[in-house]
N, C-alpha and C positions, 0 to 999 in steps of 0.2 A: 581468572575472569569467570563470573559464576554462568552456566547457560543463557541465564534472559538477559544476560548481558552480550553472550554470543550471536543470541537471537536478534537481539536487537541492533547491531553492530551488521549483522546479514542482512535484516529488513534494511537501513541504509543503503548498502550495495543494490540490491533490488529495486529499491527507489531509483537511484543512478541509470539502472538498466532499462527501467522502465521509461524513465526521464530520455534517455537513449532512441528506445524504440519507438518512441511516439515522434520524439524532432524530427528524425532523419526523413520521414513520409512525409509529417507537416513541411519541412522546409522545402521538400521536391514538387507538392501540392499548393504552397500557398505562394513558394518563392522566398529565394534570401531578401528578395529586396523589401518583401512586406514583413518577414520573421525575425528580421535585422532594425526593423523599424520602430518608433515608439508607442507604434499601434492605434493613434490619436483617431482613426478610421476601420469601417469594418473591412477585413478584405475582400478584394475586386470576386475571386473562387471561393468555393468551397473546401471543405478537408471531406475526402471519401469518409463512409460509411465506418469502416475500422478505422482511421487514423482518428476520428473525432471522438470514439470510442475510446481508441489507448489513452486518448487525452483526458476522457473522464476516469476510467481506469488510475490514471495515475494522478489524479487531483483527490482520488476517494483514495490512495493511499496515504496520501500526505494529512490528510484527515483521520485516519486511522494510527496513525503512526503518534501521535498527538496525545488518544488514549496509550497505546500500547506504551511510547515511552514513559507515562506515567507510573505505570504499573510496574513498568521495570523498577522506577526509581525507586518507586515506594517498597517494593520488594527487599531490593538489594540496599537500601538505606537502612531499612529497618528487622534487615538480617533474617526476613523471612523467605530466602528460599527453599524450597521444600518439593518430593518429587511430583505435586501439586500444580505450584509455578512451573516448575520447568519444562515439564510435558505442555501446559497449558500456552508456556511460549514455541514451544516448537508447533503447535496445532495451530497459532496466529501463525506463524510465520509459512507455512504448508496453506495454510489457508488462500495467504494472501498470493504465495507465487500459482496454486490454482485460481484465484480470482483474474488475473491478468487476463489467459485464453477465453475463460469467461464469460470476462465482458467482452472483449475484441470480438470473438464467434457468435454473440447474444445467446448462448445456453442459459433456456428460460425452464425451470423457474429456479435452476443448478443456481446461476450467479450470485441470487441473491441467498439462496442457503449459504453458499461456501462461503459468502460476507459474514450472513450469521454468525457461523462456525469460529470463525476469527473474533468479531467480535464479542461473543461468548466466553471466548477464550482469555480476553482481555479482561473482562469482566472478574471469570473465574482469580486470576491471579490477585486483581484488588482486595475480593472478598477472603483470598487464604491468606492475602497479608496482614488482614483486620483479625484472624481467629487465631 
């Protein structure tokens, strides 16, 4: 397996985790019985301040995850890996598990560089598959 393929194989996992650490607050804050529900309604509570946080945290990685596996594919499809890519997936993938605390803590104006940094990262590997 070539690294952006490691990398990206780990960003999955991290998703999970993150997908993790957000339910378990939302479902203690909002109730199994609204979380379990088809949500047709807004709920009765709110989600604290971090839980509603990991929750955009974790929707802004599923969005990122979107370009990045792109990048991988197109890497590794087109047999451009290179010590370029690979670094450049390992810097999204660092990126993103520093983006988590992040966002949850609101380190301003840290969160949105460390977003940058990743996605920069993801950028970079498109552009070294095209050279």
């Amino acid at each position: 397996m070539t690294p952006e393929l490691t990398a990206l194989a780990l960003a999955g996992l991290l998703q999970a985790v993150q997908f993790a650490t957000f339910a378990v607050p939302a479902n203690r804050e909002l109730g199994v019985g609204y979380t379990s529900s088809a949500r047709d309604v807004p709920p009765s509570r709110s989600m604290s301040r971090v839980t509603a946080r990991l929750q955009r945290a974790m929707n802004n990685h599923f969005e990122g995850l979107i370009l990045f596996t792109l990048a991988v594919v197109v890497v590794t499809l087109g047999q451009q890996s290179s010590p370029v890519t690979q670094t450049a997936a390992w810097i999204y993938l660092g990126a993103r598990i520093l983006y988590v605390p992040a966002y949850a803590l609101g380190w301003r104006p840290w969160r949105s560089a460390i977003w940058g940094i990743g996605f920069f990262a993801t950028l970079t590997m498109i552009v070294a598959s095209l050279i």
